[in-house]
C-alpha positions as CSV (number, residue, x, y, z in Angstrom):
1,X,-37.6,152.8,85.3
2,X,-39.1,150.4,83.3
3,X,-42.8,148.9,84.0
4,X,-45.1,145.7,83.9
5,X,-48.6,147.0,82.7
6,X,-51.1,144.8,83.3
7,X,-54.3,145.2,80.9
8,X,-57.4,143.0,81.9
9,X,-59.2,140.7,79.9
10,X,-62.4,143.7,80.0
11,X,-59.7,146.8,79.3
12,X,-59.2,145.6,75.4
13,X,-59.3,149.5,74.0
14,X,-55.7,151.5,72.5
15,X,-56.5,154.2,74.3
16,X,-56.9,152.8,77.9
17,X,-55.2,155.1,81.0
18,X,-52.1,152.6,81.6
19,X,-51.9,152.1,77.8
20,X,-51.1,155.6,77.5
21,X,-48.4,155.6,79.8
22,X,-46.8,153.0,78.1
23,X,-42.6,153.5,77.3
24,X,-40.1,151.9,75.4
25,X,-39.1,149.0,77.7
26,X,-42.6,148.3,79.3
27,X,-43.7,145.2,79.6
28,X,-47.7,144.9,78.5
29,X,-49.4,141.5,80.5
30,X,-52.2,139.6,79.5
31,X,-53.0,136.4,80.9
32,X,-56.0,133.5,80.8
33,X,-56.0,132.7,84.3
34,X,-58.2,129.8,85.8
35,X,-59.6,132.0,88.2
36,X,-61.4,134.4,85.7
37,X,-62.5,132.0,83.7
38,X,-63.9,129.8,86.4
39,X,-65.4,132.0,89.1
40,X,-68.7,131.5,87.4
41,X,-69.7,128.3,84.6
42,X,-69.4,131.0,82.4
43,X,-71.2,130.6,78.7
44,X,-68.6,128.7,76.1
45,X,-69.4,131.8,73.7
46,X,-68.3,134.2,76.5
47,X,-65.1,132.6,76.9
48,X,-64.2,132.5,73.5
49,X,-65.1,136.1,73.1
50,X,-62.8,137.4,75.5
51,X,-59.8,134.9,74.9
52,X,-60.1,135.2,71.1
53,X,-60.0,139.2,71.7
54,X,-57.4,139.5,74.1
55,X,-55.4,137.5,71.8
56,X,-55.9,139.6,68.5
57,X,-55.3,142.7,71.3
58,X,-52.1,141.3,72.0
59,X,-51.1,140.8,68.5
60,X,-52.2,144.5,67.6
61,X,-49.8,145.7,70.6
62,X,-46.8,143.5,69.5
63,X,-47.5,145.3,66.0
64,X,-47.3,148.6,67.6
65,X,-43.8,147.6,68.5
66,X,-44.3,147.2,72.5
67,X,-43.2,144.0,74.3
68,X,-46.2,141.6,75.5
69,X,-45.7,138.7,77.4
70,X,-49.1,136.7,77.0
71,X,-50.0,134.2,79.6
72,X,-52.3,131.1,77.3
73,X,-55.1,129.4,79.3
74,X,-53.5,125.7,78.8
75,X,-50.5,127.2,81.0
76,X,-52.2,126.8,84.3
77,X,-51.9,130.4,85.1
78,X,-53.9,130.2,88.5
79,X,-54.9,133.7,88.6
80,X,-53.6,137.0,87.7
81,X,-51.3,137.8,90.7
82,X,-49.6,134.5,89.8
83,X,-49.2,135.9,86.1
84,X,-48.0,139.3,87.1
85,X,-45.3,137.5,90.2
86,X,-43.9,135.3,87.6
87,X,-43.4,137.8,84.8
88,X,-41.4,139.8,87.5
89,X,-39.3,137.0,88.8
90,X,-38.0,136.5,85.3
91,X,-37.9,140.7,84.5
92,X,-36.6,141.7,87.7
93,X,-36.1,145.7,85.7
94,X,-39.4,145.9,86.0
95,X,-39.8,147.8,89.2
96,X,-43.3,149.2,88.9
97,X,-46.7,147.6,88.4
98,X,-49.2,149.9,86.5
99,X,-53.0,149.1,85.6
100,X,-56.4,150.8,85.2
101,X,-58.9,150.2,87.9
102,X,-60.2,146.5,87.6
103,X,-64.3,146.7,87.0
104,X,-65.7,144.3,89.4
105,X,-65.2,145.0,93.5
106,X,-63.9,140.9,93.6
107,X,-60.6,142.4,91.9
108,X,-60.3,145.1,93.0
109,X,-59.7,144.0,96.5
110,X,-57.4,141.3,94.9
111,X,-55.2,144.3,93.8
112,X,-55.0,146.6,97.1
113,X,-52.9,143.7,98.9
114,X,-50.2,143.1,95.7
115,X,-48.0,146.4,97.1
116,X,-47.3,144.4,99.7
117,X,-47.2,140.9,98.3
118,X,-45.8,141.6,95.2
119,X,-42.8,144.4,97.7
120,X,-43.1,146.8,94.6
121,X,-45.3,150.0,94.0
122,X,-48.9,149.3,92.3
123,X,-50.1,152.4,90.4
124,X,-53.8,152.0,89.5
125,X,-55.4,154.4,87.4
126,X,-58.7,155.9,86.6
127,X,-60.9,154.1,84.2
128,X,-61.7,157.1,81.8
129,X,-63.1,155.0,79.7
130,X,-66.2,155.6,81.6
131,X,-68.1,159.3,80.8
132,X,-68.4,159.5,84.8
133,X,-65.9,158.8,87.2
134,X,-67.0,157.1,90.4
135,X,-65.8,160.3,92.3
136,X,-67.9,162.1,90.0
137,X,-71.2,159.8,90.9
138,X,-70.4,159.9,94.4
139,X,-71.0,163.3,94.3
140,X,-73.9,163.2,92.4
141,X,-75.4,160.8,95.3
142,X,-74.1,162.7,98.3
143,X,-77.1,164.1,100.2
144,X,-79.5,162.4,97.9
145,X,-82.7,160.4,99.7
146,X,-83.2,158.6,96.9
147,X,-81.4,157.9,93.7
148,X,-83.2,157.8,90.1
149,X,-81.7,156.9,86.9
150,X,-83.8,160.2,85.4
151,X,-82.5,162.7,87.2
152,X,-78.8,161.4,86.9
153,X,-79.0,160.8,83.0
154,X,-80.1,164.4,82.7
155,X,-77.0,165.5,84.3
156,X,-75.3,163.2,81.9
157,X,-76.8,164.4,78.9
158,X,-75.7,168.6,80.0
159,X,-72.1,167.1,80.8
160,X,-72.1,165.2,77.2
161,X,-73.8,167.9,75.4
162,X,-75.4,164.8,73.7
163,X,-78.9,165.2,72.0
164,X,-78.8,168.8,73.2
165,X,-80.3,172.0,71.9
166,X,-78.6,174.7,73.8
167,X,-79.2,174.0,77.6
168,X,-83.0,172.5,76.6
169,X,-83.2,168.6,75.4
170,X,-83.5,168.2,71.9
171,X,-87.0,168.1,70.5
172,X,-88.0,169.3,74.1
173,X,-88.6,166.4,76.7
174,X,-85.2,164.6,78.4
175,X,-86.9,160.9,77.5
176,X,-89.1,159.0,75.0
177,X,-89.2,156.0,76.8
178,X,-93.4,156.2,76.6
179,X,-92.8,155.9,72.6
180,X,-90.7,152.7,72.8
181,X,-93.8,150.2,74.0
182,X,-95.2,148.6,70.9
183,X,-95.4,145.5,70.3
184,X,-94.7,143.8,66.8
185,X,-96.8,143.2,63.8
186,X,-97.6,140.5,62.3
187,X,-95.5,142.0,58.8
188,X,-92.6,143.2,60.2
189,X,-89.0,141.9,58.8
190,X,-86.6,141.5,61.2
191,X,-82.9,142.0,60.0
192,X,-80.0,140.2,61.8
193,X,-76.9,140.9,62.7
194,X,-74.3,139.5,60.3
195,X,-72.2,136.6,61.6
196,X,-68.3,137.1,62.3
197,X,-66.2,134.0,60.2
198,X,-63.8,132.9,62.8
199,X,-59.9,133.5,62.1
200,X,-57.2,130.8,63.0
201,X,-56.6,132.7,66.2
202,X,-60.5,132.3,67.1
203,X,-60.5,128.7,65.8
204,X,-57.9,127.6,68.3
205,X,-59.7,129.6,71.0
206,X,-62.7,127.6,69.9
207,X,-60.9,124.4,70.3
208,X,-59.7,125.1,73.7
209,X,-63.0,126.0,74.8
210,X,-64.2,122.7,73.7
211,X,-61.6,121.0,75.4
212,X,-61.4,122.6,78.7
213,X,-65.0,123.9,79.1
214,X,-67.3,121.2,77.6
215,X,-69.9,120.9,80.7
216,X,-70.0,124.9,80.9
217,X,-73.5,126.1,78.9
218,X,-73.4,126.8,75.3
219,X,-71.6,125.7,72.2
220,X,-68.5,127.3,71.3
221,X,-68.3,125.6,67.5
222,X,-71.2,127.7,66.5
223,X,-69.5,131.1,68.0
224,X,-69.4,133.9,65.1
225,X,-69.1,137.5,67.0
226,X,-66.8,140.0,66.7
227,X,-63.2,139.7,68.3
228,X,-61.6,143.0,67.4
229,X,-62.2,146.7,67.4
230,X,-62.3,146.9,64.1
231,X,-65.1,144.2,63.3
232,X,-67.4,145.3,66.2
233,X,-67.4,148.9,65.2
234,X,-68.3,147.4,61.5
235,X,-70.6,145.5,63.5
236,X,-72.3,148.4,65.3
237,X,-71.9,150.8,62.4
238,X,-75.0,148.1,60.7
239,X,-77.0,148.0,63.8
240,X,-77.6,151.9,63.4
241,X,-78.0,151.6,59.4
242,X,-80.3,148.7,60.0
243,X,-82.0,148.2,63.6
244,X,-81.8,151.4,64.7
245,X,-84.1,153.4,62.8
246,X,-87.1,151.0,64.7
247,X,-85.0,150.4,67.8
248,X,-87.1,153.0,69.6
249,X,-90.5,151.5,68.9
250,X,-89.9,148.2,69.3
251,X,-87.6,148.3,72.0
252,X,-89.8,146.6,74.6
253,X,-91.4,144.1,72.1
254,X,-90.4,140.1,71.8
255,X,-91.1,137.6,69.3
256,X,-91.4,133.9,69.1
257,X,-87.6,133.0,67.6
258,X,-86.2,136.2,67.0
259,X,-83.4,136.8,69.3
260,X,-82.3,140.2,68.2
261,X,-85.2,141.8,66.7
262,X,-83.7,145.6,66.3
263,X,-81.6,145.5,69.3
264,X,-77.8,146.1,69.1
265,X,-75.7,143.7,70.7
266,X,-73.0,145.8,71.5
267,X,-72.9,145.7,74.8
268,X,-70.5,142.4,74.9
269,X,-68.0,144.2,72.9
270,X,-68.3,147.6,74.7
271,X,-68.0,145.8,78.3
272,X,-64.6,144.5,76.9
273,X,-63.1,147.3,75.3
274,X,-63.7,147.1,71.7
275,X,-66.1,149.8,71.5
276,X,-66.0,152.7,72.7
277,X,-69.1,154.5,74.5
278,X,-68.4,158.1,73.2
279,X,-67.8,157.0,69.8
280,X,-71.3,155.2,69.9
281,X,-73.2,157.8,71.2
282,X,-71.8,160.0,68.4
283,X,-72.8,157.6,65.6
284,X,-76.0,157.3,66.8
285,X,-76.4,161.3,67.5
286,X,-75.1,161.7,63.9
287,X,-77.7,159.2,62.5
288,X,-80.4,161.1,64.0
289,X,-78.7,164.6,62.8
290,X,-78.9,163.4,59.5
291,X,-82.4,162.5,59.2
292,X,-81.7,158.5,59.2
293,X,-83.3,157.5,62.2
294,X,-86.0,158.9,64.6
295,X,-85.5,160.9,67.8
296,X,-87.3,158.4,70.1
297,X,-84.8,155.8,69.2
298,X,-81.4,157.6,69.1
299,X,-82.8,159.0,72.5
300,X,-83.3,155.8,73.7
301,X,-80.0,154.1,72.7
302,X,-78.1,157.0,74.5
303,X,-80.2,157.0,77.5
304,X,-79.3,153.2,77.7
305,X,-75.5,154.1,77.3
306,X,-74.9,157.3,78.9
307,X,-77.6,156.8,81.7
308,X,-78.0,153.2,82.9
309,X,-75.1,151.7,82.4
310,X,-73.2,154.6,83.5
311,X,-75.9,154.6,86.4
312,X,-75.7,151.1,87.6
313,X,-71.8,151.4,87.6
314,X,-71.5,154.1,89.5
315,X,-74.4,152.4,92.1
316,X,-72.2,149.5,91.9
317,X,-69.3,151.4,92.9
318,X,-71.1,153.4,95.5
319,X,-72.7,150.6,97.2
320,X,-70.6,147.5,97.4
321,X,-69.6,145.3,99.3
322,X,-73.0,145.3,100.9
323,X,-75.0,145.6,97.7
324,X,-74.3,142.0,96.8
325,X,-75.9,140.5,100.3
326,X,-79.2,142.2,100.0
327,X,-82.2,139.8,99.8
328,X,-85.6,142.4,100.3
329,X,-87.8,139.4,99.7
330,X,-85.8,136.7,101.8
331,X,-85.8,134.5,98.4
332,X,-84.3,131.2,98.7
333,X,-85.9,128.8,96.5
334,X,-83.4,127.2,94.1
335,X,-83.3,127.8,90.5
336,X,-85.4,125.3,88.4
337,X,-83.0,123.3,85.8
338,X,-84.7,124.7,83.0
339,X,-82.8,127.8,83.4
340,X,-79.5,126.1,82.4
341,X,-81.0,123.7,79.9
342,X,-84.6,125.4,78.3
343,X,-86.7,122.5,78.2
344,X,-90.1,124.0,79.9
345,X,-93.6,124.6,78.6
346,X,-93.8,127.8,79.2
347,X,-93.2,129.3,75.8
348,X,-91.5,132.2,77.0
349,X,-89.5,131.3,78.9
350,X,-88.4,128.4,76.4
351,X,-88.1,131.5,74.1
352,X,-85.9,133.5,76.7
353,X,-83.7,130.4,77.9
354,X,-82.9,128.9,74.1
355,X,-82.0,132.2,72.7
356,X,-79.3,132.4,75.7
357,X,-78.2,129.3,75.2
358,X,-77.6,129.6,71.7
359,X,-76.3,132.8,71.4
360,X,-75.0,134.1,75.1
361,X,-77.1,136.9,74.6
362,X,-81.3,137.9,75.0
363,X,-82.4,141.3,75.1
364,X,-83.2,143.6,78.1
365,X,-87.2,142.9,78.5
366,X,-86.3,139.2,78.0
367,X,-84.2,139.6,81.2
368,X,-86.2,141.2,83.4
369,X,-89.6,140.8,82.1
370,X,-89.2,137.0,81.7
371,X,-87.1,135.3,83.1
372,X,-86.1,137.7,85.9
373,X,-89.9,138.6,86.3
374,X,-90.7,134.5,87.3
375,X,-87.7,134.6,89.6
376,X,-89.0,137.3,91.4
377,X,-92.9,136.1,91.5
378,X,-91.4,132.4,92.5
379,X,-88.9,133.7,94.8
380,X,-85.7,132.1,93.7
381,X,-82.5,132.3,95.4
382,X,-81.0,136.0,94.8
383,X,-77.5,134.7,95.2
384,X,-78.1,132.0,92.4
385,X,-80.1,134.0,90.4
386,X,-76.7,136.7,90.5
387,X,-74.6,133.7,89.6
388,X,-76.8,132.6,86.2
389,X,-77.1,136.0,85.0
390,X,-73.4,136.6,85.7
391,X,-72.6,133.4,83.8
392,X,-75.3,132.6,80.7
393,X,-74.8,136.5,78.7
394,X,-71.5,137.5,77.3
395,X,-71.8,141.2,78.3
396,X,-72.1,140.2,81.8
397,X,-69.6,141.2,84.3
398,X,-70.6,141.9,88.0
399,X,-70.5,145.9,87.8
400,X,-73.4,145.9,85.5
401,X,-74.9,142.4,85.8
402,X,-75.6,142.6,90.1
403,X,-77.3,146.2,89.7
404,X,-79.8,144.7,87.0
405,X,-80.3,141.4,89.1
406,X,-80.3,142.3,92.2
407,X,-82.1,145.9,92.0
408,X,-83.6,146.0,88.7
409,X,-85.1,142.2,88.4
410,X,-85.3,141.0,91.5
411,X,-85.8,144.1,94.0
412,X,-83.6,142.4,96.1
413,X,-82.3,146.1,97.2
414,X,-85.9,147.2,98.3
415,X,-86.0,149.9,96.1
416,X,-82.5,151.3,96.3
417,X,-82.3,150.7,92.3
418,X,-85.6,150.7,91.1
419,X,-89.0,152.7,92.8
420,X,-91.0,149.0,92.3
421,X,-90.8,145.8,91.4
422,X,-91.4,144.7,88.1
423,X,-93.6,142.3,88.5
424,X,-96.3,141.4,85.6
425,X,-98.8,138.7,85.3
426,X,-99.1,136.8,81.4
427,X,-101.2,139.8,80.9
428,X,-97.8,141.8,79.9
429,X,-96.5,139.0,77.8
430,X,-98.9,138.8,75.6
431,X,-99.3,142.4,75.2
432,X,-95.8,142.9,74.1
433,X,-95.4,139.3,72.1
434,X,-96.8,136.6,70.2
435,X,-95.3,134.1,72.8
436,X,-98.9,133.3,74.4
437,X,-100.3,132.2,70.9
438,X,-97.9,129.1,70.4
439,X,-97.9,128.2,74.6
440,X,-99.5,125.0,75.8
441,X,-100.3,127.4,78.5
442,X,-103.7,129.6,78.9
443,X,-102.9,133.3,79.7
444,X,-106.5,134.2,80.5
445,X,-106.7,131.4,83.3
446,X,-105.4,132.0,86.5
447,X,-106.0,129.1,88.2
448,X,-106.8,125.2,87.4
449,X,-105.4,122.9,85.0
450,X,-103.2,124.9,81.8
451,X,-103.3,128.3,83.8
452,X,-100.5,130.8,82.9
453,X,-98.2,129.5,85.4
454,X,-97.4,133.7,85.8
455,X,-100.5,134.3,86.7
456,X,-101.1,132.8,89.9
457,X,-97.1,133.3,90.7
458,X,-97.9,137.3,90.4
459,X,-101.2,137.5,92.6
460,X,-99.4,135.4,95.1
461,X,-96.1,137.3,95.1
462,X,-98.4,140.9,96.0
463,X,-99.9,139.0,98.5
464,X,-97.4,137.1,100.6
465,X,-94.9,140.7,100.2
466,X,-98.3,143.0,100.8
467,X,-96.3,144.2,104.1
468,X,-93.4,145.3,102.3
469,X,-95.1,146.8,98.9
470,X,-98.5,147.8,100.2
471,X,-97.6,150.8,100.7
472,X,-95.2,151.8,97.5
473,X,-97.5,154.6,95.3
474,X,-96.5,152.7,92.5
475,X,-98.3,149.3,93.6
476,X,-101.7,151.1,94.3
477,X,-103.9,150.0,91.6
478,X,-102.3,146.2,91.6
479,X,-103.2,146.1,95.3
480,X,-106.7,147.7,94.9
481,X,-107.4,144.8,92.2
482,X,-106.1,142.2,94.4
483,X,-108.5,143.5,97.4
484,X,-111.4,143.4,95.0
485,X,-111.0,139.9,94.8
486,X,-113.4,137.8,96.4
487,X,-111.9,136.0,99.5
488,X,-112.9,133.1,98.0
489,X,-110.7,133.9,94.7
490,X,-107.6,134.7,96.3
491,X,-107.9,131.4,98.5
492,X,-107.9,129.9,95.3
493,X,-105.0,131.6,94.0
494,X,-102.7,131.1,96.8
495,X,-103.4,127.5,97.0
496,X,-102.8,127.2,93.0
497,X,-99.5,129.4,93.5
498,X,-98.6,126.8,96.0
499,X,-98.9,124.1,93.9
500,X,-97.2,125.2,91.2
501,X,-93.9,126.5,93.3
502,X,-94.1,122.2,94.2
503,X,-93.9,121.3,90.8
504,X,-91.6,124.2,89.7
505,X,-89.4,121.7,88.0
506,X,-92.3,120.6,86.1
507,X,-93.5,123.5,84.6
């Protein structure tokens, strides 16, 4: 009996579970359905990205001999149940629908009700393109208090056999994480990744995104990233020659217009399919086997693959639908305009906002330690803060973007994610960049005219949660500083924080 498999526009690898059950006479479906591209104002470069790929995907299948019918966005496809209905109103021998598990809980719940919509027999498979399976984490959770990344990466590191030296860790701690803090000096050269030239597939994709997505952030005619497997693993194969070997030290460090600095940027073409997470992890393994780059960064890069993201999916998976509604800090406050558009004085955040404009991406401390570190002191909306996050960065897609909102950035969970909120004053940023230098902005003052607008924002946030965070081992020492304060002082403070939360458009 012949099949329709459906492949998503985030399942883009040969070797996917439904692929592999592929026969002569399958169907293969791919569709650009409004409904995907619309659910969020997604970034033009993200768009691109995944129409441009599932296109040259599409085109690699056809060459493998199976038959694709591809769904283009400028048919009006409404969503993908529309795409898969229609395909089997005109292919009525197709008498079985066949997928891999969708990623995000949205779609998946979409899919349960087709059986019965669709009157033929949905067969969803296991997404093995994961290293843990979501029955696998569930049983890592079950009886479990509390959940830590740590403890679950160094089940994922026995199970891999990654960076392993027997049954003990290689070079004999699990994590390096307290060698990856430095911040950048003044001589370092920062190598870039080398741009992608777009095809004539990718130029029309360009083209359409122009057309049909002109008010959505971004600017698609200055989109140059990978689009198939075969350029992001070139892509990725120069990251480890080139940013990896300092990836480790510099990983938490930002710099006034560097983007990149030695961080892959990977993770938009992994989330989609064109790399592959096993694959990576061997590279990098290899690298370090070979003497080319140092333990505490190929450490680092696998703990980032192997543990979190595999970490926040399984979370994700574990904890939904209820996850998405949790709001700890009952934040409500609407997101400032800067954050779609960049224009603010404070230099970081300028920094943060431009680089995501331009390029769909920033890197991890960027995200939580700037912008998601003021929307947590200023108590912006959770729910809109989810939404920006999920739309602005082209690796985003729910099962790995709500986790690092909601739990890792925002503490909306209470803790579920993370043991405390990461919460920093301009102290941190100007420890781990040169932002402060070039910011009309004083990080020293706290309060009065030209105070580091973090500042204030940070004492007030400990104070107006003090109930909820008072008592977290982690918060100790902020909360014995904050009591030391004369009363006078944090009167001061609170009425400044006040102040600035009125003129947060301003800022």
């Amino acid at each position: 009996m012949a099949k329709l498999i459906l492949i998503l526009g985030d399942q883009l690898s040969p070797a996917l579970a439904s692929l592999r059950q592929w026969q002569q006479g399958d169907v293969i479906v791919l569709a650009e359905v409004q409904a995907e591209a619309g659910y969020v104002r997604h970034h033009q470069h993200k768009i691109v990205l995944i129409f441009s790929a599932m296109r040259h995907f599409a085109n690699s299948l056809r060459e493998q001999g199976m038959q694709v019918k591809y769904f283009q966005y400028k048919e009006r496809i409404a969503s993908l149940y529309e795409a898969v209905a229609s395909t089997l109103s005109q292919q009525p021998e197709l008498t079985e629908v066949l997928l891999t598990e969708a990623a995000e809980y949205r779609l998946a719940q979409e899919i349960s009700a087709w059986p019965t919509l669709l009157k033929r027999p949905v067969t969803v498979l296991p997404d093995d393109r994961f290293i843990a399976s979501t029955d696998m984490f569930r049983r890592w959770a079950d009886g479990r208090s509390q959940f830590r990344m740590e403890y679950f990466y160094r089940e994922m590191r026995r199970y891999t056999g990654l960076l392993m030296n027997g049954n003990e860790p290689e070079g004999g701690k699990w994590n390096y994480d307290h060698d990856n803090r430095q911040s950048c000096p003044a001589h370092l050269v920062f190598p870039k990744p080398e741009p992608v030239a777009a095809d004539a597939i990718t130029a029309e994709v360009i083209q359409l995104v122009q057309q049909e997505f002109s008010g959505n952030i971004g600017d698609a005619g200055t989109f140059c990233l990978a689009v198939t497997g075969k350029d992001a693993r070139a892509v990725f194969l120069d990251f480890v020659t080139h940013q990896l070997p300092l990836f480790g030290q510099y990983q938490d460090a930002m710099q006034l217009d560097q983007p990149f600095l030695f961080h892959s940027i990977s993770a938009m073409y992994l989330n989609i399919g064109l790399l592959d997470v096993r694959w990576m992890c061997q590279k990098v393994e290899q690298a370090y086997r070979e003497g080319k780059v140092p333990l505490n960064a190929a450490e680092g890069f696998i703990r980032q693959l192997i543990g979190w993201r595999e970490y926040v999916r399984g979370l994700y998976w574990l904890l939904m639908p209820d996850y998405k509604t949790h709001n700890y800090f009952a934040a409500e406050r609407a997101l400032p305009a800067y954050y779609w558009h960049g224009n603010t004085s404070m230099r970081c955040m300028q920094q943060a906002i431009s680089h995501t404009i331009k390029h769909a991406y920033s890197h991890h401390i960027q995200r939580l330690m700037i912008t998601g570190n003021f929307a947590l002191l200023a108590g912006l909306s959770v729910a809109e803060m989810n939404e920006w996050y999920l739309a602005v960065y082209a690796d985003a897609f729910e099962w790995v973007q709500l986790p690092n909102t909601s739990g890792m950035a925002l503490f909306a969970d209470g803790g579920v994610l993370a043991s405390k909120p990461y919460a920093a004053s301009g102290n941190y940023i100007q420890r781990m960049s040169n932002y402060c230098q070039h910011c009309s902005y004083q990080v020293k003052k706290v309060t009065g005219e030209g105070a580091c607008p973090f500042n204030a924002l940070y004492w007030d946030f400990l104070a107006r949660n003090e109930d909820k965070l008072a008592t977290n081992a982690r918060m100790q020492l902020a909360y014995q500083q904050w009591r030391r304060k004369p009363a006078e002082a944090q009167q001061a403070i609170r009425d400044y924080a006040k102040e600035l939360l009125i003129k947060l458009e301003k800022l």
